[in-house]
C-alpha positions in Angstrom: 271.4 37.2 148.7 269.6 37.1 145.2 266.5 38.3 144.2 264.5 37.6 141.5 261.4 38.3 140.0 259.0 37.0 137.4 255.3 37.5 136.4 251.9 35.3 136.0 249.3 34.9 134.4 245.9 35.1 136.8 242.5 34.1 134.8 240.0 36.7 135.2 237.5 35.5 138.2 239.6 33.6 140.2 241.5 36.7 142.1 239.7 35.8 145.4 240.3 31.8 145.4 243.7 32.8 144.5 244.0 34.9 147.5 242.3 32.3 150.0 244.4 29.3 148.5 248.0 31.4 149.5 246.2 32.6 152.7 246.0 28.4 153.9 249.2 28.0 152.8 250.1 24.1 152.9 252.4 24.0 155.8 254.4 21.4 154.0 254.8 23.3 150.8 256.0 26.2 153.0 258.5 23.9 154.8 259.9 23.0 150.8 260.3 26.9 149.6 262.0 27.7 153.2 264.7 24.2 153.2 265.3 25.4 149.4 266.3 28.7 150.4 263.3 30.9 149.4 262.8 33.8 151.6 261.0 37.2 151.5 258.5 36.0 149.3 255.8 37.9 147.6 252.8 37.8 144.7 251.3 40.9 143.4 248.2 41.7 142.1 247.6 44.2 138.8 243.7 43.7 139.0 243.9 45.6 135.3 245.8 43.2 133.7 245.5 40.1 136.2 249.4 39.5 136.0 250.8 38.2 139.4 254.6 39.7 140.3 256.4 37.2 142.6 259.5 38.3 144.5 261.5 36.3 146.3 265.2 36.0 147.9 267.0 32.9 147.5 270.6 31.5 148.7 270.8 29.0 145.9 269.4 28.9 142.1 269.9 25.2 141.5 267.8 24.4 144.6 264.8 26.9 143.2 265.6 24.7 139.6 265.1 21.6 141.7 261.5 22.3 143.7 260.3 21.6 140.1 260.9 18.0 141.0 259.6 17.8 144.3 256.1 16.1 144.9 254.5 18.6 147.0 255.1 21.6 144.4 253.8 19.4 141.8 250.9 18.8 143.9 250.4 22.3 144.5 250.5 22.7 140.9 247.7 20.4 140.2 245.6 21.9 143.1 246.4 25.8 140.7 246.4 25.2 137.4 242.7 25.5 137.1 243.5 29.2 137.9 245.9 30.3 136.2 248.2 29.6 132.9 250.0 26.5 133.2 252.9 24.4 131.1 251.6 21.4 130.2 253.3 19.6 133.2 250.4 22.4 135.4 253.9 24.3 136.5 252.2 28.0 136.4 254.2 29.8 133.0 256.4 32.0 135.0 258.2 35.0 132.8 261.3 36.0 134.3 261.7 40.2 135.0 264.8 42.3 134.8 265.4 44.3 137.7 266.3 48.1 136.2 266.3 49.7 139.6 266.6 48.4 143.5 267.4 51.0 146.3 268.1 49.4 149.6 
């Protein structure tokens, strides 16, 4: 199964809200990630910097491409962007990493 990775951008201030927001979890945005494939998921901190590194498996890229579209991630959206930098549609701006190095 894939992985991939990719960085955000956290605004300085908000690391605990950010934290407490993923901690309550919507239920139904959980239920989206898990029915588009989405598994061993994970968000970083670097408190120097405040860059988030997400993590994730998935089974299928063009079903991550499509949560873009769905109402509950664009909901979730709108409840985060006030924390973090967002496209102008308030989809967080998400830079995709290179993996140089996985051992297993």
């Amino acid at each position: 199964m894939p992985r991939i990775a990719f960085k955000m951008i956290l605004h300085k201030g908000k690391e605990a809200e950010y934290k407490k927001r993923h901690d309550a979890l919507w239920p139904e945005l959980k239920n989206i990630l898990k029915e588009a494939g989405i598994s061993d998921y994970a968000i970083f901190l670097d408190a120097e910097t405040n860059y988030l590194f997400g993590v994730m498996k998935i089974e299928n890229e063009a079903k991550l491409d499509e949560l873009r579209h769905h109402p509950i991630m664009k909901k979730w959206w709108a409840y985060m962007h006030d924390m973090m930098e967002t496209n102008p549609d308030k989809s967080p701006v998400s830079i995709p990493l290179n993996e140089v190095f996985y051992l297993e």
